[in-house]
VEXVO-773056 format. One line per field, with one value per residue (C-alpha): residue in one letter; x, y, z. Coordinates in steps of 0.2 Angstrom, whole numbers. Layout:
<zamars>
aa c(A:...)
x c(X:...)
y c(Y:...)
z c(Z:...)
</zamars>
This chain:
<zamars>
aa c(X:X:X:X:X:X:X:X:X:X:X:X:X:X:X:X:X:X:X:X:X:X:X:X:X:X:X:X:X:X:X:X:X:X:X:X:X:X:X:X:X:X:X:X:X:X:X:X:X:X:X:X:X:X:X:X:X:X:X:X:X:X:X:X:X:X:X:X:X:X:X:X:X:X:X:X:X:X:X:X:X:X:X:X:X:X:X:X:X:X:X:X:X:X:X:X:X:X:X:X:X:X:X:X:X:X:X:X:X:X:X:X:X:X:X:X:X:X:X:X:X:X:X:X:X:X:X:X:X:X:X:X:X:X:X:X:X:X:X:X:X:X:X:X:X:X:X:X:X:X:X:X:X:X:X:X:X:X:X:X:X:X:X:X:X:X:X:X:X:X:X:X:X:X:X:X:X:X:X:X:X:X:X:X:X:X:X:X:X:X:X:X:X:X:X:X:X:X:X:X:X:X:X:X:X:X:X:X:X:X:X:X:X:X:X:X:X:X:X:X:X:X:X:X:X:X:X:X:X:X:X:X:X:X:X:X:X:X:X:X:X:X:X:X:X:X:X:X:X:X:X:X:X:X:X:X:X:X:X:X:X:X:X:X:X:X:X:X:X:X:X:X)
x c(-17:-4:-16:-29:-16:-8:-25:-31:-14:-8:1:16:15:-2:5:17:8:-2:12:20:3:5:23:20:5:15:30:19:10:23:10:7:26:28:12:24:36:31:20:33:44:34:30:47:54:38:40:59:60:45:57:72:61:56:73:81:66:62:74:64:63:82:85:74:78:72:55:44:53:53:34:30:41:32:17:18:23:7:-3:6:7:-14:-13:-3:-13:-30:-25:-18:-36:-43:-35:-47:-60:-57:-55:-71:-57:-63:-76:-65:-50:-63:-69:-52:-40:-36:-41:-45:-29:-17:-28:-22:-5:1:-8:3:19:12:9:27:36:27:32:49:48:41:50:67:69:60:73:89:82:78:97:104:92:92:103:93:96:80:94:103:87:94:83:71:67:63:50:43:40:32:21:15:15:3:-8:-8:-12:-27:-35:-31:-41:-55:-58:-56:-69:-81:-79:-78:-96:-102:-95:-82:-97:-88:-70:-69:-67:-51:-44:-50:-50:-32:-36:-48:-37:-22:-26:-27:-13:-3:10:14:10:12:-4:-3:-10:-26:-41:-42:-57:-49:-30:-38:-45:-32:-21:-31:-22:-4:0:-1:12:22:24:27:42:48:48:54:69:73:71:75:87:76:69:53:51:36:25:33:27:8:8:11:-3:-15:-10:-12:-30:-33:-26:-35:-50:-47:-45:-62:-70:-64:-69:-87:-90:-84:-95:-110:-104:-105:-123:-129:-119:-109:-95:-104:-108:-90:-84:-100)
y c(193:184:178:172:163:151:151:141:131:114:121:112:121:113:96:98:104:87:77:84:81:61:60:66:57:39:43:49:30:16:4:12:10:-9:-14:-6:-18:-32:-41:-38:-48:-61:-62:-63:-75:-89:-87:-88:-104:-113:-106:-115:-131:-132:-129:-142:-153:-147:-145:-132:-120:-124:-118:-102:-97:-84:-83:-85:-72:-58:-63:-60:-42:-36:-41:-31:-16:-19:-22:-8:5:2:2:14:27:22:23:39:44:33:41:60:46:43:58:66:81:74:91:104:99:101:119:123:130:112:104:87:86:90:80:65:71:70:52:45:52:45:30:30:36:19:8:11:8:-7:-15:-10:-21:-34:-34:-35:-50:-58:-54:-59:-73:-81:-71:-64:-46:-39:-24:-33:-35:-17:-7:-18:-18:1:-4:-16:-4:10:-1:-8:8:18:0:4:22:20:4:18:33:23:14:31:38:24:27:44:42:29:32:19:4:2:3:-17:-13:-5:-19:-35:-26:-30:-49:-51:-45:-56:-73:-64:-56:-72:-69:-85:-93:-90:-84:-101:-111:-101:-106:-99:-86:-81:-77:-64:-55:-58:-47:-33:-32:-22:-31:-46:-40:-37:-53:-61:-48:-53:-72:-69:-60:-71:-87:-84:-70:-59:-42:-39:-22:-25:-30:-17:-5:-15:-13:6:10:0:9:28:23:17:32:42:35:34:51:55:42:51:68:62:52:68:78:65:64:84:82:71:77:62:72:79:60:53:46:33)
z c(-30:-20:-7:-21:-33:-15:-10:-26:-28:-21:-2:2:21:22:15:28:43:41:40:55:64:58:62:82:84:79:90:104:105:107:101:83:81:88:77:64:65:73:58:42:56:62:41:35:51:47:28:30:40:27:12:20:25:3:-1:8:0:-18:-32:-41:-25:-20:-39:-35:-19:-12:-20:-4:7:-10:-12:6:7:-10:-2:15:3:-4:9:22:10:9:29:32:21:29:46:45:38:53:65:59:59:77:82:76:66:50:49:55:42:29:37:34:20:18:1:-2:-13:-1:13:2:-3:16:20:4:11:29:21:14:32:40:27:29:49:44:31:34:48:40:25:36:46:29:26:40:45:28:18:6:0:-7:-11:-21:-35:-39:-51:-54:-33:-38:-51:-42:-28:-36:-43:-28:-18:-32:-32:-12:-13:-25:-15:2:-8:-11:3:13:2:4:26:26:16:26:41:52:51:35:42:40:21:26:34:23:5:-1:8:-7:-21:-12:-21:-37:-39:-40:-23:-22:-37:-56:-63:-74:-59:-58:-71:-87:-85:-68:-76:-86:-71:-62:-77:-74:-56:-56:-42:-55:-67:-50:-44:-60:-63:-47:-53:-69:-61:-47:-58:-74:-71:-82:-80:-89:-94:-102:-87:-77:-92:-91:-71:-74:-84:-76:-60:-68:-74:-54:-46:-56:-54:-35:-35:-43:-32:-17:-22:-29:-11:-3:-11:-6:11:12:3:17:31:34:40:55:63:53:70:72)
</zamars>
């Protein structure tokens, strides 16, 4: 009865057992951990220097310092968090393993579980060096945000983790000559979700699309905070609904293109 009851729960040794599989195969390739790091730096130095270069020449973003380099960090959250959940799921892609994880005891819940805590393990080997060179090139302290940094991140991160399911759903039923989807999907949400401007700049009919996006609310909260020195609570609150209506409906995606992919055999030709 033992047996049957673990057998039809959620297995942390299985969560785990994935994970571990991840975590050797990114310290065993020294690229996988220089591509890590090497964009949120490149990010952060190019939008520091452009942030100084406004400041020194515009009242309005010497008053609100810092908005460029917190749009770009939140932004690489966002965009990495996505990244690093679908190359995880790339990587079974790759190596054809996508059929035999689904032979196995495995389920599809805990399949995702461990590529969000992936996701999570190389965002922080990523954006932890990017925030201490934004401190100590151009002393700004994404830290120093406090709580509201927390809200901020966990909005973006589930936004991340439902764009990941999907997408993963749509190559594992298609197979990899839909891979590009992984890698340009968040690009199209990017000018919608306001980064680098307020969502007042966009045209009327386009602001109420753009308010369907978490990300949105995010980056508004993030101006808010850094210029007026005000926390909203209420778009955080907005962000976080919206977000539970995605994930779960990335979950359901993923499960109904797995079934179809099953149907179809797509996971017996996954890697072409």
């Amino acid at each position: 009865m033992t047996d049957i009851s673990l057998h039809h729960g959620i297995s942390a040794h299985r969560i785990g057992a994935m994970i571990l599989r991840y975590w050797y195969l990114l310290l065993s390739s020294w690229p996988r951990l220089l591509e890590l790091l090497y964009w949120p730096a490149l990010q952060v130095i190019t939008w520091g220097f452009i942030q100084y270069y406004i400041a020194q020449n515009a009242s309005f973003f010497a008053r609100a310092g810092g908005t460029l380099i917190g749009a770009v960090i939140l932004w690489d959250i966002l965009f990495r968090g996505q990244l690093g959940f679908s190359i995880s799921f790339l990587e079974e892609m790759w190596a054809r393993n996508l059929g035999n994880l689904m032979m196995s005891p495995l389920k599809p819940i805990e399949f995702l579980l461990s590529l969000m805590v992936m996701s999570l393990i190389r965002l922080a080997i990523g954006i932890i060096p990017m925030t201490l060179l934004a401190l100590f090139l151009f002393h700004f302290n994404v830290y120093a945000l406090g709580l509201p940094l927390i809200a901020f991140f966990c909005n973006l991160i589930f936004t991340s983790w439902s764009v990941g399911i999907f997408v993963s759903g749509l190559v594992l039923r298609n197979g990899l000559g839909a891979e590009s989807i992984v890698w340009t999907l968040m690009f199209v949400i990017m000018p919608l979700a306001c980064i680098y401007y307020p969502v007042s700049v966009l045209p009327i009919w386009l602001q109420y699309v753009a308010w369907t996006l978490p990300p949105t609310y995010v980056f508004e909260g993030m101006r808010a905070l850094l210029i007026e020195n005000t926390f909203r609570t209420d778009l955080m609150l907005d962000a976080l609904a919206i977000n539970s209506v995605l994930l779960v409906a990335s979950f359901g995606a993923f499960l109904a293109l797995l079934r179809s992919a099953k149907k179809h055999g797509s996971l017996l030709s996954a890697g072409e």
